[in-house]
N, CA, C and O atoms as a GROMACS GRO file, in nm:
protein
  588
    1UNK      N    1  -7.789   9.789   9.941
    1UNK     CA    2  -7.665   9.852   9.977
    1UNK      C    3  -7.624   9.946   9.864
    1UNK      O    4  -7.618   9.902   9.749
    2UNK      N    5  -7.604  10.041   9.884
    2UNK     CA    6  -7.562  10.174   9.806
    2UNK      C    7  -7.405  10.153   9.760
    2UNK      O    8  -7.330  10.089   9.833
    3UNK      N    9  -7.365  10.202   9.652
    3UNK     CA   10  -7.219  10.150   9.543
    3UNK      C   11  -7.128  10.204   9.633
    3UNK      O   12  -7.014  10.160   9.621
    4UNK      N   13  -7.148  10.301   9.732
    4UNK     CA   14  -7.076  10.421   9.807
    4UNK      C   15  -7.029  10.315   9.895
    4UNK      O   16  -6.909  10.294   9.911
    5UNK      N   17  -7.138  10.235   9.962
    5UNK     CA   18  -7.103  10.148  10.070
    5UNK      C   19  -7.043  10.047  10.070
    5UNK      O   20  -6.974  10.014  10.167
    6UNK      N   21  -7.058   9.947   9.925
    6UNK     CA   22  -6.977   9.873   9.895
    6UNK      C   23  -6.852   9.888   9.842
    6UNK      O   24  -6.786   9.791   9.806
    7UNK      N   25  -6.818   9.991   9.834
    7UNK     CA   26  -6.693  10.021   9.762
    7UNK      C   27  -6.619  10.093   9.881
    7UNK      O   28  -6.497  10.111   9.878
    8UNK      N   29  -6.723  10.145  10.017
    8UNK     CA   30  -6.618  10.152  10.123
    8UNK      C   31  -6.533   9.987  10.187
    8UNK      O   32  -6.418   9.959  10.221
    9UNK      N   33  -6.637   9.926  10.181
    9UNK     CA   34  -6.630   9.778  10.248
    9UNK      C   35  -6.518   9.695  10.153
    9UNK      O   36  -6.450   9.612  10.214
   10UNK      N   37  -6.504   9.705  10.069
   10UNK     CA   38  -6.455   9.670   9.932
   10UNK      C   39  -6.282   9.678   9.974
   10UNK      O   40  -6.184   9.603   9.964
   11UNK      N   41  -6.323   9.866  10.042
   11UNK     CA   42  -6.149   9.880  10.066
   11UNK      C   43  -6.122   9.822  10.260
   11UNK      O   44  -6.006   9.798  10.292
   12UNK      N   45  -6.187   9.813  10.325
   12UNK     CA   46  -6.158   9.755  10.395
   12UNK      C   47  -6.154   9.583  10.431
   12UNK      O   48  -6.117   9.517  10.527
   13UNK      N   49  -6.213   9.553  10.300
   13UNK     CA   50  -6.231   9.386  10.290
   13UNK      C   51  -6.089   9.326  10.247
   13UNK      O   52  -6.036   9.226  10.296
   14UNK      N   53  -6.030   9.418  10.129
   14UNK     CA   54  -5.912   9.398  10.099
   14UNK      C   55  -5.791   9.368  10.210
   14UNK      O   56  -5.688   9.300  10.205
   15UNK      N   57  -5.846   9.441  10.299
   15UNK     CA   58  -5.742   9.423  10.397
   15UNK      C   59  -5.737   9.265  10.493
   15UNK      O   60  -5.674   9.256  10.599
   16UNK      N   61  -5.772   9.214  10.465
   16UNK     CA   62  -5.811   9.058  10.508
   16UNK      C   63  -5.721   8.975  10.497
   16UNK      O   64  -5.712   8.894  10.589
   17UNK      N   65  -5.610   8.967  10.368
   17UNK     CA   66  -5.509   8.867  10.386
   17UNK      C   67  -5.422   8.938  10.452
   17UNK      O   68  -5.380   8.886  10.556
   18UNK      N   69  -5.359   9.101  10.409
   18UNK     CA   70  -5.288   9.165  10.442
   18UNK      C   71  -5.275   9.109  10.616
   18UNK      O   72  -5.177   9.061  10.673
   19UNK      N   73  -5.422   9.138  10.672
   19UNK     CA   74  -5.360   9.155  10.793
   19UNK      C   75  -5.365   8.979  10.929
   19UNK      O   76  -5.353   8.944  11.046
   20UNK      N   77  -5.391   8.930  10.781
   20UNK     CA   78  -5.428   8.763  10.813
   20UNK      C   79  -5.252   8.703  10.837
   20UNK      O   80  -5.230   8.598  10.897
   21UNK      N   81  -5.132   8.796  10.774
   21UNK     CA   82  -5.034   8.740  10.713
   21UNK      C   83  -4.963   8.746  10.818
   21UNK      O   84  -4.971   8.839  10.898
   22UNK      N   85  -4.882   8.642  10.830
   22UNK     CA   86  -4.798   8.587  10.927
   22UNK      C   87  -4.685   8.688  10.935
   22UNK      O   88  -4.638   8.732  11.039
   23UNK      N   89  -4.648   8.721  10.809
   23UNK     CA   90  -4.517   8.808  10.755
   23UNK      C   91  -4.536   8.996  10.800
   23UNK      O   92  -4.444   9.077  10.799
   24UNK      N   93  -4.661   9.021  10.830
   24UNK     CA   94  -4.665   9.144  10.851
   24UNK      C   95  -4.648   9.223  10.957
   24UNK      O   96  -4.706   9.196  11.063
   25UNK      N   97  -4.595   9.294  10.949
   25UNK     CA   98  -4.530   9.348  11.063
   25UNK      C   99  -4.581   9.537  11.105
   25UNK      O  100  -4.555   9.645  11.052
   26UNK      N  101  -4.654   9.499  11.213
   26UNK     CA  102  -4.734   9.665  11.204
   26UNK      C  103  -4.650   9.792  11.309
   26UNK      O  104  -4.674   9.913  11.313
   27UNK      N  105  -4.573   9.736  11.367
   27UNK     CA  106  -4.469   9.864  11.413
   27UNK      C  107  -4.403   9.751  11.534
   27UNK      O  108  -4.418   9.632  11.562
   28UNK      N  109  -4.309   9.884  11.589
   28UNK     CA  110  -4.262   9.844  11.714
   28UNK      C  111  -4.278   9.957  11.815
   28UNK      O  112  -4.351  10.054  11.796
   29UNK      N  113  -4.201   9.938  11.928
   29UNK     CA  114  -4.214  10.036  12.042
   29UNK      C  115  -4.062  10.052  12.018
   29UNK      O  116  -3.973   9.968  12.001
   30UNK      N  117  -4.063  10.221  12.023
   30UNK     CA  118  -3.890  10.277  12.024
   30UNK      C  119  -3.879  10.298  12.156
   30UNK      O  120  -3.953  10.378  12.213
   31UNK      N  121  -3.770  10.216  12.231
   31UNK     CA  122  -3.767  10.229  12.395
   31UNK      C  123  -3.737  10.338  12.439
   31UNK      O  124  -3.626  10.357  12.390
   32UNK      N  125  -3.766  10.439  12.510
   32UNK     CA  126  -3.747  10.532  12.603
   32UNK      C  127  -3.536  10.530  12.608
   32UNK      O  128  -3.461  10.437  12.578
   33UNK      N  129  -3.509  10.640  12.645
   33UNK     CA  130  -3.354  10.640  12.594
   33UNK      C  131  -3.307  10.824  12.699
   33UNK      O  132  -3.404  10.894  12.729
   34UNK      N  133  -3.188  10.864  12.732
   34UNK     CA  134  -3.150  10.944  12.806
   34UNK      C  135  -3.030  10.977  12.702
   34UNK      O  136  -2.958  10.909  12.629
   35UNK      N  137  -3.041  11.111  12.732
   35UNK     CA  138  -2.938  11.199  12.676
   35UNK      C  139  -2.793  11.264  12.710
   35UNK      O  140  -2.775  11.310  12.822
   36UNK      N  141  -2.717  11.266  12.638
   36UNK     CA  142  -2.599  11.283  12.724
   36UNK      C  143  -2.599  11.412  12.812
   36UNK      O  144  -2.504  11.461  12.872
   37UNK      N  145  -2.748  11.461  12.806
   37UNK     CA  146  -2.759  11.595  12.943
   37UNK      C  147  -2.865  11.517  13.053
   37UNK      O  148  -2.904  11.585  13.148
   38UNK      N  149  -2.905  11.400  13.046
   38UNK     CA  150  -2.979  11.360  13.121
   38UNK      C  151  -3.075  11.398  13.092
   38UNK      O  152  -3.138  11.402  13.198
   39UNK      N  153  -3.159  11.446  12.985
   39UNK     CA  154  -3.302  11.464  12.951
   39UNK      C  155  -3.346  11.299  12.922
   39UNK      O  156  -3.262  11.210  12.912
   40UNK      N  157  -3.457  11.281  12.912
   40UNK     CA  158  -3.513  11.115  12.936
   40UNK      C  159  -3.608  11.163  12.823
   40UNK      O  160  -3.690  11.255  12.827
   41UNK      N  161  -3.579  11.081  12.726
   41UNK     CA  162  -3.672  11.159  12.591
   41UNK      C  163  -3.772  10.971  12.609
   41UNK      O  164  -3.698  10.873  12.624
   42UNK      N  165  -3.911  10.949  12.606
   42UNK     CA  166  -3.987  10.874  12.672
   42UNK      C  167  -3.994  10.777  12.454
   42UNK      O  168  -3.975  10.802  12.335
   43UNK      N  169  -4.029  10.684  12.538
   43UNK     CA  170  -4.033  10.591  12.365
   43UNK      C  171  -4.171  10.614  12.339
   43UNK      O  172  -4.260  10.672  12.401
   44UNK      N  173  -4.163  10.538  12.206
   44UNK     CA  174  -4.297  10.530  12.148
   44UNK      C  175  -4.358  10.464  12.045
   44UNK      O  176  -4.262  10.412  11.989
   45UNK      N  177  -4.458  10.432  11.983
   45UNK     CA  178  -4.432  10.301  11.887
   45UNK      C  179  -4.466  10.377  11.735
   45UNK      O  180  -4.540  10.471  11.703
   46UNK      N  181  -4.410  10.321  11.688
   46UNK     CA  182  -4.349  10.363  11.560
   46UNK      C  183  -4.420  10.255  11.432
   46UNK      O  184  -4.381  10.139  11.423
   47UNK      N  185  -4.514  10.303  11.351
   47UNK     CA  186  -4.616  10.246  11.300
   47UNK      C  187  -4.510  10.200  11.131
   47UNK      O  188  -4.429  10.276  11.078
   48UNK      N  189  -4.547  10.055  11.082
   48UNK     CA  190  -4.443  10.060  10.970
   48UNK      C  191  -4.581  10.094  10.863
   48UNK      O  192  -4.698  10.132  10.869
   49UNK      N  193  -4.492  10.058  10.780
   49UNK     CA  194  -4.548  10.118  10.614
   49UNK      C  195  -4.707  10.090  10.616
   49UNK      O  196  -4.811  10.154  10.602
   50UNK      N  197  -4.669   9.965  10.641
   50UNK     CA  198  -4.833   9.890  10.657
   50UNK      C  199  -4.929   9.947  10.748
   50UNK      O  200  -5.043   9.982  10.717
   51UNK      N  201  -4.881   9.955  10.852
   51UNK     CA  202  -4.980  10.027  10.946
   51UNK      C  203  -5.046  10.168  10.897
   51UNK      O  204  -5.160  10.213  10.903
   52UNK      N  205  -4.913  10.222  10.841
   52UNK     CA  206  -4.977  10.373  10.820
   52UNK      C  207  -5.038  10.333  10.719
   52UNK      O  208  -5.154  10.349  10.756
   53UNK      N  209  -5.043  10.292  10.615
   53UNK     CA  210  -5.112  10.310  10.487
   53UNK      C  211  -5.269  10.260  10.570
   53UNK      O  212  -5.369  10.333  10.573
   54UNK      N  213  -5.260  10.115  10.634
   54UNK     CA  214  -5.446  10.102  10.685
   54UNK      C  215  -5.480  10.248  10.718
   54UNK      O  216  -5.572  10.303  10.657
   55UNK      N  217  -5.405  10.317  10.821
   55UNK     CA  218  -5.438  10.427  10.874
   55UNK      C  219  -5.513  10.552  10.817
   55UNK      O  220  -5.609  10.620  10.854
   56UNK      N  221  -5.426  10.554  10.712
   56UNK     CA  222  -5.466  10.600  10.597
   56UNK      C  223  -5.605  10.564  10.499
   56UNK      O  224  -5.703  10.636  10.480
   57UNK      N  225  -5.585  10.462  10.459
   57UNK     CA  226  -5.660  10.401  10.362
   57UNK      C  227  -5.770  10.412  10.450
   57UNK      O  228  -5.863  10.448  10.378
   58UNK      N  229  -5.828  10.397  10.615
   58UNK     CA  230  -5.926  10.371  10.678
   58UNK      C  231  -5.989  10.518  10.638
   58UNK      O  232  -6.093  10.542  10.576
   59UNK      N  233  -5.905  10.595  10.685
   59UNK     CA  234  -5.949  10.745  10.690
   59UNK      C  235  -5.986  10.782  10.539
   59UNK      O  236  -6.089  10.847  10.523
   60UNK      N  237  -5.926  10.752  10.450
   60UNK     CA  238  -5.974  10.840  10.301
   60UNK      C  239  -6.087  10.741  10.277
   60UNK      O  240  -6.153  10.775  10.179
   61UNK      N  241  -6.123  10.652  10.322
   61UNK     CA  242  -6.238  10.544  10.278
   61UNK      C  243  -6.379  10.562  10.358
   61UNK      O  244  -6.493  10.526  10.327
   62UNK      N  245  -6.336  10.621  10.455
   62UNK     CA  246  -6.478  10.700  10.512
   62UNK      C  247  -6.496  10.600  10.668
   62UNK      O  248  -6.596  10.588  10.738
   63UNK      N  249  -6.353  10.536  10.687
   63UNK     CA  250  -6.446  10.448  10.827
   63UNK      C  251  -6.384  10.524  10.912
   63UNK      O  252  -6.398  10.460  11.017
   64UNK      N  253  -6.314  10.634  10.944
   64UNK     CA  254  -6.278  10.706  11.063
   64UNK      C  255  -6.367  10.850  11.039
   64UNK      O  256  -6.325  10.948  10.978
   65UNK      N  257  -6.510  10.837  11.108
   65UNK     CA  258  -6.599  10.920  11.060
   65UNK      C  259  -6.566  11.031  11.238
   65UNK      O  260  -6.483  11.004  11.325
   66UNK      N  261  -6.665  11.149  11.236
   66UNK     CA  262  -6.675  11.219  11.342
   66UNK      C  263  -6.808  11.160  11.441
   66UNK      O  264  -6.918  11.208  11.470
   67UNK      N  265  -6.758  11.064  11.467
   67UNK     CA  266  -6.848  10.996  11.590
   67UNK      C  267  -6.826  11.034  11.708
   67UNK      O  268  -6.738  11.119  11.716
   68UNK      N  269  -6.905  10.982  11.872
   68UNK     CA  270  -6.895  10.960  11.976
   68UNK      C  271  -6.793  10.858  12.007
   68UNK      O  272  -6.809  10.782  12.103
   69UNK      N  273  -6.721  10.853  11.955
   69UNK     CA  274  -6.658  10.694  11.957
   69UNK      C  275  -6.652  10.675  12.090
   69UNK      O  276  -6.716  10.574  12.117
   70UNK      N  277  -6.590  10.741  12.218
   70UNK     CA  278  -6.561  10.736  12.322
   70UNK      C  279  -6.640  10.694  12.376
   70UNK      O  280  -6.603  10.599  12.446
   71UNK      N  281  -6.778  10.725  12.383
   71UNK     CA  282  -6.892  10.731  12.466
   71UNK      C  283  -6.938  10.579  12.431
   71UNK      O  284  -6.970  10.502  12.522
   72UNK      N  285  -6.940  10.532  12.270
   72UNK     CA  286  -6.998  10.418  12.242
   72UNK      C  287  -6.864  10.304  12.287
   72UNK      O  288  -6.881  10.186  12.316
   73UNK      N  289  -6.769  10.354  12.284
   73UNK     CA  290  -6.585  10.246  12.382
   73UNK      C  291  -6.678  10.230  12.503
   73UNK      O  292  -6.715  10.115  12.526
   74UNK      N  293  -6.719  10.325  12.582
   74UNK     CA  294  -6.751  10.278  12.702
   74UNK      C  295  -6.896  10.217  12.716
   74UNK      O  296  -6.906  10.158  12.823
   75UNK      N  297  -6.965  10.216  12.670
   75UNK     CA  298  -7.130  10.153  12.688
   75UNK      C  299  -7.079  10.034  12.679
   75UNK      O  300  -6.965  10.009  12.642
   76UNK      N  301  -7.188   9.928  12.724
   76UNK     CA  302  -7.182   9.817  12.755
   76UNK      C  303  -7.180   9.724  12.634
   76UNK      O  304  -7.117   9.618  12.630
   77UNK      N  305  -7.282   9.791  12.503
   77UNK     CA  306  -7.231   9.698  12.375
   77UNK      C  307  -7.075   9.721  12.281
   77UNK      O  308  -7.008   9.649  12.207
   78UNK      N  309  -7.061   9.911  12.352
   78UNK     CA  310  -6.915   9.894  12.309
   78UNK      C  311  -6.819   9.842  12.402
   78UNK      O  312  -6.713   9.893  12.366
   79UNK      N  313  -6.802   9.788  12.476
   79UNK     CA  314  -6.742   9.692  12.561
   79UNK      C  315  -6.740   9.575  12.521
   79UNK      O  316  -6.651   9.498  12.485
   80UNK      N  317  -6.857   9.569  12.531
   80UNK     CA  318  -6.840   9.387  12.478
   80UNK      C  319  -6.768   9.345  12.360
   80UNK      O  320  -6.690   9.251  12.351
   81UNK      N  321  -6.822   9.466  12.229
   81UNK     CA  322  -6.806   9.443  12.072
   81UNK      C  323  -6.618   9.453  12.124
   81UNK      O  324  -6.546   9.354  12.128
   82UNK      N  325  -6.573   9.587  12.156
   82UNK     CA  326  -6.377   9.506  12.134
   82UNK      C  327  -6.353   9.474  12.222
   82UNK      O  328  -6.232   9.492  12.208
   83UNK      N  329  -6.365   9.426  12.344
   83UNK     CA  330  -6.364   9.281  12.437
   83UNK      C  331  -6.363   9.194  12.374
   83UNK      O  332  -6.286   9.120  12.436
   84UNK      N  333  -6.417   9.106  12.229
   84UNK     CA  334  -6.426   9.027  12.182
   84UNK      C  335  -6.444   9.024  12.064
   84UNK      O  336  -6.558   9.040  12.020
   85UNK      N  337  -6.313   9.000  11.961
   85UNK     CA  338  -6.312   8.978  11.810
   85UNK      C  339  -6.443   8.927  11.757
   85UNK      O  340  -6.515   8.978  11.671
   86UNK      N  341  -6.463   8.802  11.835
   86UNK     CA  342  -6.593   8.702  11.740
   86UNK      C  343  -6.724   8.749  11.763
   86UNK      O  344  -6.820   8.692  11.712
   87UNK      N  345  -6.742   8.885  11.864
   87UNK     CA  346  -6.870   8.927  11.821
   87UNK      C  347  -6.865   9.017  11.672
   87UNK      O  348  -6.960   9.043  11.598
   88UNK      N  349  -6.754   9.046  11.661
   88UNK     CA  350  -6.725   9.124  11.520
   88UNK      C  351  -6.806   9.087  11.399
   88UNK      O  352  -6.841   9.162  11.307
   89UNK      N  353  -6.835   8.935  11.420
   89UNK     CA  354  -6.917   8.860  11.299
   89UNK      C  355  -7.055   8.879  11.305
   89UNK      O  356  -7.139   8.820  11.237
   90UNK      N  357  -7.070   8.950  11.378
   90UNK     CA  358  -7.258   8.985  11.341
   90UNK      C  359  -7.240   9.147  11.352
   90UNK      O  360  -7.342   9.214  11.367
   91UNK      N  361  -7.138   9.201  11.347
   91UNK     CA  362  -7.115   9.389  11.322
   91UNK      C  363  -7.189   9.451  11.174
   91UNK      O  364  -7.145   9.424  11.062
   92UNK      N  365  -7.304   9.535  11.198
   92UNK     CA  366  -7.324   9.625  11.128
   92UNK      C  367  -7.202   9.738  11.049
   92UNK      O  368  -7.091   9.764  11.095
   93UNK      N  369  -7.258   9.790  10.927
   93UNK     CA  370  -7.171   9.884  10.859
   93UNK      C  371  -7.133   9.962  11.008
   93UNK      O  372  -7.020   9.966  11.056
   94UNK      N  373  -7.225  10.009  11.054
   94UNK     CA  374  -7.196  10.142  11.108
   94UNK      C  375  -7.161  10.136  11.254
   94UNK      O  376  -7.148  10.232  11.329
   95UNK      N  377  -7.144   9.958  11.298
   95UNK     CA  378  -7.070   9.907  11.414
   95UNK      C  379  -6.905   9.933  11.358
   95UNK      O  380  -6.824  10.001  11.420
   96UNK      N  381  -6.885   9.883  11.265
   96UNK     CA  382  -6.749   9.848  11.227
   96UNK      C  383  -6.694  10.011  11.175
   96UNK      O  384  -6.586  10.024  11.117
   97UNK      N  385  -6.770  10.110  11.200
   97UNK     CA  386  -6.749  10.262  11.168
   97UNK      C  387  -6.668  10.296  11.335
   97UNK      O  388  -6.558  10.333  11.378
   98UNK      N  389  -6.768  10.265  11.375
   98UNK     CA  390  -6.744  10.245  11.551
   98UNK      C  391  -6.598  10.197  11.584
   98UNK      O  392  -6.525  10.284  11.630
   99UNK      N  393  -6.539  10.057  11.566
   99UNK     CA  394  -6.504   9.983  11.589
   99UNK      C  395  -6.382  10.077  11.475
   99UNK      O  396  -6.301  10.125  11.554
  100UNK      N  397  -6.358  10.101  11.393
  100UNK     CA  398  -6.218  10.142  11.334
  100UNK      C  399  -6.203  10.263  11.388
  100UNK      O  400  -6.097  10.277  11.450
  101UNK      N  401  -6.311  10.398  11.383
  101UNK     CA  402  -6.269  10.470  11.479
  101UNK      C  403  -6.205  10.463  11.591
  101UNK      O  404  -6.095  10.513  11.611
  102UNK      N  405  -6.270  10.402  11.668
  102UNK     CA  406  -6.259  10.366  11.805
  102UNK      C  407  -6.063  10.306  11.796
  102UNK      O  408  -5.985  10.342  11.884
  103UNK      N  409  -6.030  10.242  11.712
  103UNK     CA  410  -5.912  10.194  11.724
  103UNK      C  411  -5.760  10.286  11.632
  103UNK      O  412  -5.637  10.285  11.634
  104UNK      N  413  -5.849  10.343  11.576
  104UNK     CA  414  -5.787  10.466  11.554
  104UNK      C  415  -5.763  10.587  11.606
  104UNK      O  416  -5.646  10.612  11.633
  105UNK      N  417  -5.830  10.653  11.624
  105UNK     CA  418  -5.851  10.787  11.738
  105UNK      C  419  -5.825  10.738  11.873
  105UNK      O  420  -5.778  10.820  11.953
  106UNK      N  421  -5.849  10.608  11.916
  106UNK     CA  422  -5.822  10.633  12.054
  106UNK      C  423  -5.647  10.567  12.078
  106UNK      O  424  -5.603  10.551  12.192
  107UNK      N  425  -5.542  10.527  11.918
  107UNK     CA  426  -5.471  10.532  11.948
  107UNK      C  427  -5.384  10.687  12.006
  107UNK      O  428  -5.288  10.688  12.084
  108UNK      N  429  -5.439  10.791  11.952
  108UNK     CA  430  -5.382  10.890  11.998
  108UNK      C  431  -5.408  10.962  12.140
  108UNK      O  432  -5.387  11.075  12.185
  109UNK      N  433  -5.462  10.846  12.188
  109UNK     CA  434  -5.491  10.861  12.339
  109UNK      C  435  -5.431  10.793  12.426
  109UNK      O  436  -5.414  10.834  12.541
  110UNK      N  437  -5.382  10.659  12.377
  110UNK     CA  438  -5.347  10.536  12.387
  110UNK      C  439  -5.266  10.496  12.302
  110UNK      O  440  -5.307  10.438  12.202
  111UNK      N  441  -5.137  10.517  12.322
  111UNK     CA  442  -5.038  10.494  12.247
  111UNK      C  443  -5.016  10.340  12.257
  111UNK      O  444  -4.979  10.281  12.359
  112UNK      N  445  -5.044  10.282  12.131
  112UNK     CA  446  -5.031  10.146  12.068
  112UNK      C  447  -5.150  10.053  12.074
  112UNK      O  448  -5.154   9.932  12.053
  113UNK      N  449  -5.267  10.154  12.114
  113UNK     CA  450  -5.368  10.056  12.094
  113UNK      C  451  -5.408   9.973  11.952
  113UNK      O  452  -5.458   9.861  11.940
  114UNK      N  453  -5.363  10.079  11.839
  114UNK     CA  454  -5.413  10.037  11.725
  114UNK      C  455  -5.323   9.901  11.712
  114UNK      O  456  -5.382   9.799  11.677
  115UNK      N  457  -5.201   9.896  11.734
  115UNK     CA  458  -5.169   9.740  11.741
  115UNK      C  459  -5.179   9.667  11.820
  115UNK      O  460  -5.114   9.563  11.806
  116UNK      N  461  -5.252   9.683  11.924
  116UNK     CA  462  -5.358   9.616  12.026
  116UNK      C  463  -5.460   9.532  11.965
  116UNK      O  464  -5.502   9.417  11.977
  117UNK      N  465  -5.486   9.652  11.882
  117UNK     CA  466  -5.580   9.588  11.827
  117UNK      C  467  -5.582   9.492  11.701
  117UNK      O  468  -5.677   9.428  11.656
  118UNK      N  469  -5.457   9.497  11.658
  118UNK     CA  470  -5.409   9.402  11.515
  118UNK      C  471  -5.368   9.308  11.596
  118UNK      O  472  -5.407   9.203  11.545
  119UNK      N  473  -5.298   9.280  11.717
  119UNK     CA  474  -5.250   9.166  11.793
  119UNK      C  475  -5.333   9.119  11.850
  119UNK      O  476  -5.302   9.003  11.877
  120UNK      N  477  -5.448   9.151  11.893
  120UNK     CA  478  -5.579   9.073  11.950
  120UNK      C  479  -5.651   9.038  11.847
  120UNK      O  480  -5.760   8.994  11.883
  121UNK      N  481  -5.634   9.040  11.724
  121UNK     CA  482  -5.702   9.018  11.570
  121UNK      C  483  -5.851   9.089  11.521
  121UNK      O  484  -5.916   9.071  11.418
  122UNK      N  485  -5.885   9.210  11.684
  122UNK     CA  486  -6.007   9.279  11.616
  122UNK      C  487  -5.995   9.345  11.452
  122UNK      O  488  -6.086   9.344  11.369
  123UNK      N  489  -5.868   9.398  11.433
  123UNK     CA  490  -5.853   9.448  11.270
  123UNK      C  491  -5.913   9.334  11.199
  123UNK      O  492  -6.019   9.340  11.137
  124UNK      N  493  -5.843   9.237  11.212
  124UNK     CA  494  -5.903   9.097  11.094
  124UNK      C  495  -5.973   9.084  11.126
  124UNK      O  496  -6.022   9.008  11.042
  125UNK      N  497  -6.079   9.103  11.234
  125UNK     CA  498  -6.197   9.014  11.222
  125UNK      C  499  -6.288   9.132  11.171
  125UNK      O  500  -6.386   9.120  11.098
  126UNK      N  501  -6.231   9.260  11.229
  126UNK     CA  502  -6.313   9.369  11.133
  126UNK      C  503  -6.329   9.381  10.944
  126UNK      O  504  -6.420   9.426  10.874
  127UNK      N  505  -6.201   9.320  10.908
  127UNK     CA  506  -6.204   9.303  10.760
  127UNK      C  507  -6.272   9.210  10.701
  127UNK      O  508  -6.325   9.207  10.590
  128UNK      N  509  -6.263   9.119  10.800
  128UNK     CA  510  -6.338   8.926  10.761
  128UNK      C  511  -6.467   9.024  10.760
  128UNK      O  512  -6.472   9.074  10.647
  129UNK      N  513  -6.567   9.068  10.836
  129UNK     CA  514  -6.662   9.089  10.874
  129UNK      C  515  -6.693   9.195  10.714
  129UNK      O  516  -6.790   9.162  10.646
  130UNK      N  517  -6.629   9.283  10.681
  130UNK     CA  518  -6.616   9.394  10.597
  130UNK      C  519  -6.688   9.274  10.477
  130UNK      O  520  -6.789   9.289  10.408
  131UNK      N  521  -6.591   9.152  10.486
  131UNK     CA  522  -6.637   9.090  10.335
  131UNK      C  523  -6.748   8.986  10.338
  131UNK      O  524  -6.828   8.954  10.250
  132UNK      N  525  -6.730   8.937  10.477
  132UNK     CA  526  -6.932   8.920  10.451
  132UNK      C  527  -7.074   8.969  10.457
  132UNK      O  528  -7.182   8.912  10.458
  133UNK      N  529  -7.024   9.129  10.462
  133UNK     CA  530  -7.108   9.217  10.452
  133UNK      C  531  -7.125   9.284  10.333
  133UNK      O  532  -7.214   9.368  10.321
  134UNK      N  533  -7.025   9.247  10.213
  134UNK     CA  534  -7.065   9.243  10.070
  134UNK      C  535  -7.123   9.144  10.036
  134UNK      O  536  -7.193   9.156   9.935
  135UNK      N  537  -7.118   9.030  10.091
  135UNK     CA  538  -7.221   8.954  10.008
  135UNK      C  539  -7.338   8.873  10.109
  135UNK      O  540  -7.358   8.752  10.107
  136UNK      N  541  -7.404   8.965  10.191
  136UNK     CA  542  -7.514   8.934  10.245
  136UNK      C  543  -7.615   9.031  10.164
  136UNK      O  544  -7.583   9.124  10.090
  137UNK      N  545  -7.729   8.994  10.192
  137UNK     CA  546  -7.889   9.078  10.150
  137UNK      C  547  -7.874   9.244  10.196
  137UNK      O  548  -7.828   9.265  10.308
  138UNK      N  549  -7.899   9.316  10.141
  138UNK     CA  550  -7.888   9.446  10.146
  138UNK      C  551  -7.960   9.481  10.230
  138UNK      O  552  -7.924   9.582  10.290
  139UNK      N  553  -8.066   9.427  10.265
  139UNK     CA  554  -8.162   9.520  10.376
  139UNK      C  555  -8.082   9.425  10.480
  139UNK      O  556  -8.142   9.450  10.584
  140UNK      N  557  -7.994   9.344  10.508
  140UNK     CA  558  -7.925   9.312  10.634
  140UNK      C  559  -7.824   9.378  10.674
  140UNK      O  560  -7.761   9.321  10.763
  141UNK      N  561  -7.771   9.512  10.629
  141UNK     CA  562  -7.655   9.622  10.606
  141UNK      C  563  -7.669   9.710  10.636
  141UNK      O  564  -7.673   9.792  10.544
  142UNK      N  565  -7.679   9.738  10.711
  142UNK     CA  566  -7.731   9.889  10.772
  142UNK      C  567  -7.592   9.989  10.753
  142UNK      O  568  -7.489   9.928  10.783
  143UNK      N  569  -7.576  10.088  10.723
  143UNK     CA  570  -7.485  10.197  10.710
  143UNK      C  571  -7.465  10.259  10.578
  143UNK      O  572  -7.358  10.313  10.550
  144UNK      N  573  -7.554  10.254  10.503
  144UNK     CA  574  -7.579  10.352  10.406
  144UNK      C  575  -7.599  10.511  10.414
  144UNK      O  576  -7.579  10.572  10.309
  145UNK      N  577  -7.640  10.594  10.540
  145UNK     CA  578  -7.665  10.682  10.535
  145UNK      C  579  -7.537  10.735  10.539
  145UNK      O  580  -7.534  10.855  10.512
  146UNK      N  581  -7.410  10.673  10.568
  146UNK     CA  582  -7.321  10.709  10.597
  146UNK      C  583  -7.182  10.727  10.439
  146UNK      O  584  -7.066  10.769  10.432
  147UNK      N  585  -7.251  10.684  10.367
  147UNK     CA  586  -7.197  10.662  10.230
  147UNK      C  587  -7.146  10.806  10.144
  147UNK      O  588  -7.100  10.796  10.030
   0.00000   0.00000   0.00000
């Protein structure tokens, strides 16, 4: 595993208690609301500190890359993989590239998926996964080219 790669994983491993914590709170939905002209201004969810900074931190760390993400959301292993957190535990580097994209970018398609996806616990199980992929065998790690 290349220093590039572990030190991406490194910053998304960190995120493991953060988003393990009972206390954290990743946004709300601002309800839809009407104006005293009758314009209907529509709600929307409103990401807190925490959220944006993952958002952030995902993107300057290299896991919101220029993928297919869409195409691999819909195939049948990307179906299955966020259909289900606990396949998360056998995710490659460059699954879990997939898998944060995918929950990032397609919040702006999908307004509130990304805390869809922190409330169904794919984020944590993506971070759990992040940190036993620092300390497995290097030729079991695939996503170096991506470093």
């Amino acid at each position: 595993m290349s220093d590039a790669l572990a030190a991406r994983l490194a910053v998304l491993a960190a995120w493991e208690p953060i988003l393990k914590s009972a206390d954290l709170t990743f946004g709300r939905w601002e309800p839809s609301w009407t104006d005293g002209n009758g314009v209907i201004h529509m709600g929307w969810y409103e990401f807190s500190p925490e959220a944006d900074r993952f958002r952030l931190e995902m993107a300057s760390a290299g896991w919101v890359q220029p993928v297919d993400w869409m195409a691999w959301a819909g195939s049948p292993a990307g179906r299955a993989m966020i259909g289900d957190p606990e396949r998360v535990a056998s995710a490659t580097a460059d699954e879990l590239v997939l898998l944060v994209t995918t929950a990032i970018r397609g919040d702006r398609f999908s307004e509130g998926s990304l805390a869809g996806a922190h409330e169904s616990g794919m984020l944590l199980a993506i971070a759990r996964r992040a940190q036993a992929l620092l300390s497995e065998r290097p030729d079991q790690v695939r996503g170096d080219e991506r470093a």
